[in-house]
C-alpha positions as YAML, in Angstrom:
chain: A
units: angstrom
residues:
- id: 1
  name: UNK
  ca: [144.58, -30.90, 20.83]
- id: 2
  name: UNK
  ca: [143.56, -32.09, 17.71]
- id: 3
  name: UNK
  ca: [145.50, -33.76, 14.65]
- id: 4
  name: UNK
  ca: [147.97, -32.26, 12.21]
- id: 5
  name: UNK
  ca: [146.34, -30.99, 8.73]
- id: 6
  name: UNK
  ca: [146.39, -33.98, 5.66]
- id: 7
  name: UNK
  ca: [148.66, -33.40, 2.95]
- id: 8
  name: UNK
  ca: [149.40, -35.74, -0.35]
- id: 9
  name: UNK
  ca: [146.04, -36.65, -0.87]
- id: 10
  name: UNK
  ca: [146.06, -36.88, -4.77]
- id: 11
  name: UNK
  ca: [142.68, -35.66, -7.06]
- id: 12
  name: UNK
  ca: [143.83, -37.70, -9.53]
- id: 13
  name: UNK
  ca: [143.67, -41.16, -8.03]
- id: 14
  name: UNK
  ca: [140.68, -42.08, -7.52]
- id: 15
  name: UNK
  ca: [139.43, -44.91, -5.05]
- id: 16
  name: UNK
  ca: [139.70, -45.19, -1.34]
- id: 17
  name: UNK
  ca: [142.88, -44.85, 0.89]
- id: 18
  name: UNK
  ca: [143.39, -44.90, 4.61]
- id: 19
  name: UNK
  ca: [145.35, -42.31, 5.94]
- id: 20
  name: UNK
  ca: [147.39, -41.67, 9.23]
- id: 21
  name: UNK
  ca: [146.26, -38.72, 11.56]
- id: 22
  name: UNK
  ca: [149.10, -37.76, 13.55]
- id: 23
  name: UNK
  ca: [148.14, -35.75, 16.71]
- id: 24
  name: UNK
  ca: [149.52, -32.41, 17.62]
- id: 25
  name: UNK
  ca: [149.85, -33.66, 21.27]
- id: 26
  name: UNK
  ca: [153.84, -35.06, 21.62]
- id: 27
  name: UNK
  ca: [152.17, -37.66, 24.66]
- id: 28
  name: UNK
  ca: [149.34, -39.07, 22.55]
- id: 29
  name: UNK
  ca: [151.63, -39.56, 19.54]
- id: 30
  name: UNK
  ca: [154.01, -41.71, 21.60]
- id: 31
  name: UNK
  ca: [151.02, -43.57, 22.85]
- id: 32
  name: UNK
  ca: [149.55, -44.34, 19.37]
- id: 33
  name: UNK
  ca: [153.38, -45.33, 18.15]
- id: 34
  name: UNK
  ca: [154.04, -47.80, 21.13]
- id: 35
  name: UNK
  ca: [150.52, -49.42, 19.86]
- id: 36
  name: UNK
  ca: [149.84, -51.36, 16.54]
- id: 37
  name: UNK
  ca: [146.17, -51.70, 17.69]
- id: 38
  name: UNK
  ca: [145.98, -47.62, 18.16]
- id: 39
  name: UNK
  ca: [148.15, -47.14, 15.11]
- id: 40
  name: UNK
  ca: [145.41, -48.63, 13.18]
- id: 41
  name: UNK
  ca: [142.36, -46.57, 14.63]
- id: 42
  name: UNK
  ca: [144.45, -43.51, 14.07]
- id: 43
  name: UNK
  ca: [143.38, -43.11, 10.23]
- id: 44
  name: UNK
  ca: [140.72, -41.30, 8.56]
- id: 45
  name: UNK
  ca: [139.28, -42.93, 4.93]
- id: 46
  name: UNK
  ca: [139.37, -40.68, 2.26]
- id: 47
  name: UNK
  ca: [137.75, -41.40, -1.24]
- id: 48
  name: UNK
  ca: [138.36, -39.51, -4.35]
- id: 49
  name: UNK
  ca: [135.35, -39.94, -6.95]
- id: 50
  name: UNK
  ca: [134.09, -37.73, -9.83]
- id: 51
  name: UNK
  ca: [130.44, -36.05, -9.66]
- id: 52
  name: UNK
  ca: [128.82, -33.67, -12.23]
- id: 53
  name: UNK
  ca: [132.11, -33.67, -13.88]
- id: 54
  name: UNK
  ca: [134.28, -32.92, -11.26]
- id: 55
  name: UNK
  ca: [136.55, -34.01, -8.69]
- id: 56
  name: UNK
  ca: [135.05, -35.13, -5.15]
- id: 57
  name: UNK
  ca: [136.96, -35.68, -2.20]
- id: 58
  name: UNK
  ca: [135.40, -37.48, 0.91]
- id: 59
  name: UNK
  ca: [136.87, -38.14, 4.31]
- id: 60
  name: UNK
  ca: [135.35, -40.75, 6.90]
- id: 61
  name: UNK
  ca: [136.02, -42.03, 10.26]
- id: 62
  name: UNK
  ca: [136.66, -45.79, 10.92]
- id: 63
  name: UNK
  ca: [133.94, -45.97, 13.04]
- id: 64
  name: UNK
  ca: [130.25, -46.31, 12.14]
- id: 65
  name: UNK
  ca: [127.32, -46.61, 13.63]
- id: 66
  name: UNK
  ca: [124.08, -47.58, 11.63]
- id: 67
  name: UNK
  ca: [120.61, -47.56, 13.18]
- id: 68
  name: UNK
  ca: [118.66, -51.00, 11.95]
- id: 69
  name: UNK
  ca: [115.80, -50.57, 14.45]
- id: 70
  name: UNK
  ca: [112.12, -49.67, 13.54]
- id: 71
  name: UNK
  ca: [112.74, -46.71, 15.62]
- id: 72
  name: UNK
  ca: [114.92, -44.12, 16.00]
- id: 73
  name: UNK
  ca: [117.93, -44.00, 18.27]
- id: 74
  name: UNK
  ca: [119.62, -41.08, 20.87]
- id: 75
  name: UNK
  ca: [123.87, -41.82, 20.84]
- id: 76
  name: UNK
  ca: [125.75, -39.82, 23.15]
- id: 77
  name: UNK
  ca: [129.67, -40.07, 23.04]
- id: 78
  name: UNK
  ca: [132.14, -39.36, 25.24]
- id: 79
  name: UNK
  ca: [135.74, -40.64, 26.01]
- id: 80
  name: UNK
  ca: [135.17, -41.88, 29.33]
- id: 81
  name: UNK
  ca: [133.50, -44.60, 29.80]
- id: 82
  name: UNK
  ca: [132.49, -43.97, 33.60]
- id: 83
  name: UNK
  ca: [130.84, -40.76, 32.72]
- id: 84
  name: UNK
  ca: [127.21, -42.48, 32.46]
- id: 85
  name: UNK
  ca: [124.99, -39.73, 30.47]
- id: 86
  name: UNK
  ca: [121.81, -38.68, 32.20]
- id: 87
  name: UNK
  ca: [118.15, -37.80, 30.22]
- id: 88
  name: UNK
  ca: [117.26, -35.34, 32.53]
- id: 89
  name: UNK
  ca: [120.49, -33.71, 32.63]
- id: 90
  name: UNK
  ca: [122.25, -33.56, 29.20]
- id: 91
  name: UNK
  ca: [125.76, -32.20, 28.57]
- id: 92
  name: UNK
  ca: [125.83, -29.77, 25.85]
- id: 93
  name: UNK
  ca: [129.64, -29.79, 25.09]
- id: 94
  name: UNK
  ca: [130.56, -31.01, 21.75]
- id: 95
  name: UNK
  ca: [131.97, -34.30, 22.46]
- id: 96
  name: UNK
  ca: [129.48, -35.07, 24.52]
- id: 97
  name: UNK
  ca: [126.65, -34.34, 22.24]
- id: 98
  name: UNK
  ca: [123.63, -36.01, 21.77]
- id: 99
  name: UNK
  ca: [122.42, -36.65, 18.43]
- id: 100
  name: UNK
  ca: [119.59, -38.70, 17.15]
- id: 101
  name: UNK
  ca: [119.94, -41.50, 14.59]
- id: 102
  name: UNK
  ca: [116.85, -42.06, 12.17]
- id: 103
  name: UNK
  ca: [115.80, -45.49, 11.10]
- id: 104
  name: UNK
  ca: [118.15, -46.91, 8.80]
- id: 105
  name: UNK
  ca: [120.88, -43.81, 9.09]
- id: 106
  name: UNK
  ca: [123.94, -44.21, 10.24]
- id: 107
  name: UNK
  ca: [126.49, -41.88, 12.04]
- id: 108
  name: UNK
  ca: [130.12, -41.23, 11.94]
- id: 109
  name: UNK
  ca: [131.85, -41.50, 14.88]
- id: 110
  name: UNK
  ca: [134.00, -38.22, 15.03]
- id: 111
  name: UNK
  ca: [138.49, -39.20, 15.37]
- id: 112
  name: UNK
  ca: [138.59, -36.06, 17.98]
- id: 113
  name: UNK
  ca: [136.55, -38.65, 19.90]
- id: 114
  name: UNK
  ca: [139.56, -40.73, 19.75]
- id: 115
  name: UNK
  ca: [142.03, -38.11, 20.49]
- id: 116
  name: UNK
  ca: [140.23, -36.99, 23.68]
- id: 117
  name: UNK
  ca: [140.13, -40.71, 24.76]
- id: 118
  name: UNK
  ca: [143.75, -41.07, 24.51]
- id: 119
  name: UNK
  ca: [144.34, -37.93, 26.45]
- id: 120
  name: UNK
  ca: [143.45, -39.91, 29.23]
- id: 121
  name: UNK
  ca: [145.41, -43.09, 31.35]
- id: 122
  name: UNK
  ca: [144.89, -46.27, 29.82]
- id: 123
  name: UNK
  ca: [144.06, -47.11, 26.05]
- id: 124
  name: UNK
  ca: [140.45, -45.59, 25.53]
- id: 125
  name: UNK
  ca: [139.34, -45.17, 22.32]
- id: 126
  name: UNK
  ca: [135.76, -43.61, 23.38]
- id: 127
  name: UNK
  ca: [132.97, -44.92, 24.07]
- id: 128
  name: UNK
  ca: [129.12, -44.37, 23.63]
- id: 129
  name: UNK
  ca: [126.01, -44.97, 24.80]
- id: 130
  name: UNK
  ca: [122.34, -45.98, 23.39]
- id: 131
  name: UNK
  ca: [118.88, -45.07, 24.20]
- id: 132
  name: UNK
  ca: [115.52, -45.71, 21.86]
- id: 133
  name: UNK
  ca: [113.65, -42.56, 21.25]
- id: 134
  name: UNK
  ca: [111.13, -41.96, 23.83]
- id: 135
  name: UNK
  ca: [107.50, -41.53, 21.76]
- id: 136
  name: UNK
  ca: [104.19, -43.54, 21.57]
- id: 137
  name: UNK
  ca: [106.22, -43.93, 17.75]
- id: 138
  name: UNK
  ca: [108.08, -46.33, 19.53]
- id: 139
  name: UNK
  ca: [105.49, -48.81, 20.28]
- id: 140
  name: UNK
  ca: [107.90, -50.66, 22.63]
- id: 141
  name: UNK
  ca: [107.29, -47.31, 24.46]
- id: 142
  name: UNK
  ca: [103.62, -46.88, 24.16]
- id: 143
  name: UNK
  ca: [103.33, -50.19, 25.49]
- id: 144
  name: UNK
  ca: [105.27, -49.22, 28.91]
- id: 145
  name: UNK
  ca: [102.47, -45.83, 28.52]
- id: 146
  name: UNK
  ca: [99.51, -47.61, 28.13]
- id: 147
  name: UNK
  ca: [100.26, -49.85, 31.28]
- id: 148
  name: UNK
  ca: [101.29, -47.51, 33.70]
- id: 149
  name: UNK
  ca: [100.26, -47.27, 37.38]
- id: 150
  name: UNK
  ca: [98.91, -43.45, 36.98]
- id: 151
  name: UNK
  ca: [98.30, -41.54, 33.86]
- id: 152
  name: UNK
  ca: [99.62, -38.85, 35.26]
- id: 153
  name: UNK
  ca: [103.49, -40.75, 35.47]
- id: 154
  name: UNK
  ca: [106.46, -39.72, 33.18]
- id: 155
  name: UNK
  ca: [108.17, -42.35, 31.49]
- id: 156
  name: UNK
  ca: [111.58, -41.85, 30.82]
- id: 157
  name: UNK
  ca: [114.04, -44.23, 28.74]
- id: 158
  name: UNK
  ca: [117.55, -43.98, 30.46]
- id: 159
  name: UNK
  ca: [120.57, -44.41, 28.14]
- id: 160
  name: UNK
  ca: [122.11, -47.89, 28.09]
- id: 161
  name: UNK
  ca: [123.73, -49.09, 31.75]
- id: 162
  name: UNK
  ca: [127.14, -49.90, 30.10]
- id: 163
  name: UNK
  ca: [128.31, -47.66, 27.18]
- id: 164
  name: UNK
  ca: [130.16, -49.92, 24.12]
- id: 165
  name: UNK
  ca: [133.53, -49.37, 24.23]
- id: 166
  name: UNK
  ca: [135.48, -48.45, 20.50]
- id: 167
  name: UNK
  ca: [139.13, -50.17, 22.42]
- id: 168
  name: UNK
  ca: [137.20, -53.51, 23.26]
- id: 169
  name: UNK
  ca: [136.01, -53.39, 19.78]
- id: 170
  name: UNK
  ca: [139.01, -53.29, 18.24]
- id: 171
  name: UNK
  ca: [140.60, -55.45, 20.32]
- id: 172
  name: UNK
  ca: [137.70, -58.41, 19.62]
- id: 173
  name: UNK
  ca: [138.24, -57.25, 15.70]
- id: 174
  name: UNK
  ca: [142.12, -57.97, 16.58]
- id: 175
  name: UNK
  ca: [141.68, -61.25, 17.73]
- id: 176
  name: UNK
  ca: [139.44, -62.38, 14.79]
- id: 177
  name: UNK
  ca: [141.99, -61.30, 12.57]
- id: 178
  name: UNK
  ca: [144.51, -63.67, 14.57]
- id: 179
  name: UNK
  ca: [142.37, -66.16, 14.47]
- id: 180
  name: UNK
  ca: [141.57, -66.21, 10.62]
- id: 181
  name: UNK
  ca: [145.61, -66.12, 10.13]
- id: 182
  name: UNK
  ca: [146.28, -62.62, 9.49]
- id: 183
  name: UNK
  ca: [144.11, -63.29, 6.57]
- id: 184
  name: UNK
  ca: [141.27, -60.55, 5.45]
- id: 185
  name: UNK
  ca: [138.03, -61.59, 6.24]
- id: 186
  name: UNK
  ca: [134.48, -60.00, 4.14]
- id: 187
  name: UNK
  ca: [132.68, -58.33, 6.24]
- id: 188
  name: UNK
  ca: [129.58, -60.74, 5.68]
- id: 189
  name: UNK
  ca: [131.36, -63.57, 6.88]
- id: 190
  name: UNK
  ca: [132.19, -61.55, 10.59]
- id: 191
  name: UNK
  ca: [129.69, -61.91, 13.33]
- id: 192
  name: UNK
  ca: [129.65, -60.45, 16.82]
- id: 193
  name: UNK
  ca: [127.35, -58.21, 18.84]
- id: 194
  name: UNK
  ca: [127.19, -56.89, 22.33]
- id: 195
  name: UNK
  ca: [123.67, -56.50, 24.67]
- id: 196
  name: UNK
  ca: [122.59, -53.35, 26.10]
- id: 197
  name: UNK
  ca: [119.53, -52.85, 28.35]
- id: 198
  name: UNK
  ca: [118.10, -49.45, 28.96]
- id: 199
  name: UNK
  ca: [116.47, -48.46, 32.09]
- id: 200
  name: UNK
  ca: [113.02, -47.45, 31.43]
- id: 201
  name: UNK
  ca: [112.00, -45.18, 35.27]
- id: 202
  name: UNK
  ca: [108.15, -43.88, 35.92]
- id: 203
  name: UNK
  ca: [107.52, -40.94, 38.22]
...
């Protein structure tokens, strides 16, 4: 599993590039191929700069997700999309890791994401899901703590009841792009957004 190592990446050209990552698996490279939509996901950005007088090489994933909430943020990934995460029983494997997004921080979506989502049927990309942090912080959550039946309750905040989906994302990014005439749009001028509720349980 996994992608095939970068090579041509020149030190001496600075600026960003999008590169291909071609898997290692023979089946998820014939998926990607018979897919312009996948064929475009399938990069990694790379940016050569210079810093304290040398040469700096960065590598990104297409995917980012930036926390612009007054609170912080759990994200837990995983490739598919009916595998709804649990609080009280998280997975540890890497994939599937939880990790915790600060206030105006944002996260990289890892590509082995991707590469495990295409392992399976259909045209996943991954997928992940949301949940606020649960603290008297949040005071969202100390509202919910202050006004609870019995002091003695536990409030949990359940991760998001439908995970956000990277393929539908790309697809809605697809159409845009259709729509505008196959003309590049600025970022600024793009608007769309999806809802999420989380369950909050008391016991």
């Amino acid at each position: 599993p996994g992608f095939r190592w970068l090579s041509g990446i020149s030190v001496n050209t600075s600026g960003r590039q999008f590169e291909d990552l071609v898997p290692v698996s023979s089946q998820v490279l014939e998926k990607v191929q018979l897919d312009w939509r996948l064929q475009n996901v399938t990069k990694i950005l790379t940016e050569v700069g210079v810093e304290n007088g040398g040469r700096l090489i960065a590598a990104r994933s297409l995917f980012e997700v930036m926390n612009k909430t007054a609170h912080s943020v759990f994200i837990h990934l995983n490739p598919d999309p009916t595998q709804f995460p649990r609080v009280e029983n998280p997975t540890k494997d890497l994939i599937d890791a939880e990790t915790l997004i600060e206030p105006g921080a944002s996260f990289q979506v890892p590509s082995l994401l991707h590469e495990a989502s295409l392992e399976l049927e259909g045209h996943h990309l991954g997928c992940f899901w949301l949940r606020p942090i649960d603290s008297p912080e949040n005071k969202d959550i100390a509202y919910i703590l202050e006004n609870r039946e019995k002091d003695e309750d536990t409030v949990v905040v359940e991760f998001s009841s439908r995970p956000i989906q990277l393929a539908k994302l790309v697809h809605e990014s697809a159409l845009i792009f259709k729509s505008n005439g196959g003309e590049d749009l600025e970022s600024e001028k793009v608007r769309s957004g999806v809802q999420v509720s989380c369950p909050v349980i008391a016991s």
